[in-house]
N, C-alpha and C positions, 0 to 999 in steps of 0.2 A: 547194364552193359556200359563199357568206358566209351566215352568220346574220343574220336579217332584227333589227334592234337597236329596243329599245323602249322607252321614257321613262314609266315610271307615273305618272299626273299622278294623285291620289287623296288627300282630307284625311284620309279615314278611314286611319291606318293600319294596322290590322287588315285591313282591305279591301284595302290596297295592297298590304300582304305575300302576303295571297291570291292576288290577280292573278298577283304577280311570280313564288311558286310556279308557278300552273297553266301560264301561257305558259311557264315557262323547261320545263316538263315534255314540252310538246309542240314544242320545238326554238326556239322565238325567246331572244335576247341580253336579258336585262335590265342597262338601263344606268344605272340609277338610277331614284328613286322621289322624287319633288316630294308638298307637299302643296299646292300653289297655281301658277296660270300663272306667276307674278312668278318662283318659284324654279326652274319649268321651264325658263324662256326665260333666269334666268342660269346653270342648269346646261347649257344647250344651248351658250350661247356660249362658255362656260369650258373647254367640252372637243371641241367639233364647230369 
């Protein structure tokens, strides 16, 4: 079964690395970590 892939959108990133820990602990892909929509939505297209 595929791993559900996740995109941290988070300024904080202290807060972000946390996230990206705890989800990847409980089985989901972390696919990278944004600090703002603007770099979400060019790391989405650059690689999705």
């Amino acid at each position: 079964m595929n791993k559900v892939k996740i995109l941290v959108v988070e300024d904080e990133i202290i807060v972000a690395k946390d996230i990206s820990v705890s989800l990847a602990e409980v089985g989901y892909e972390i696919v990278g970590i944004a600090s703002n929509s603007i770099s979400a939505l060019d790391l989405f297209n650059k690689y999705y």
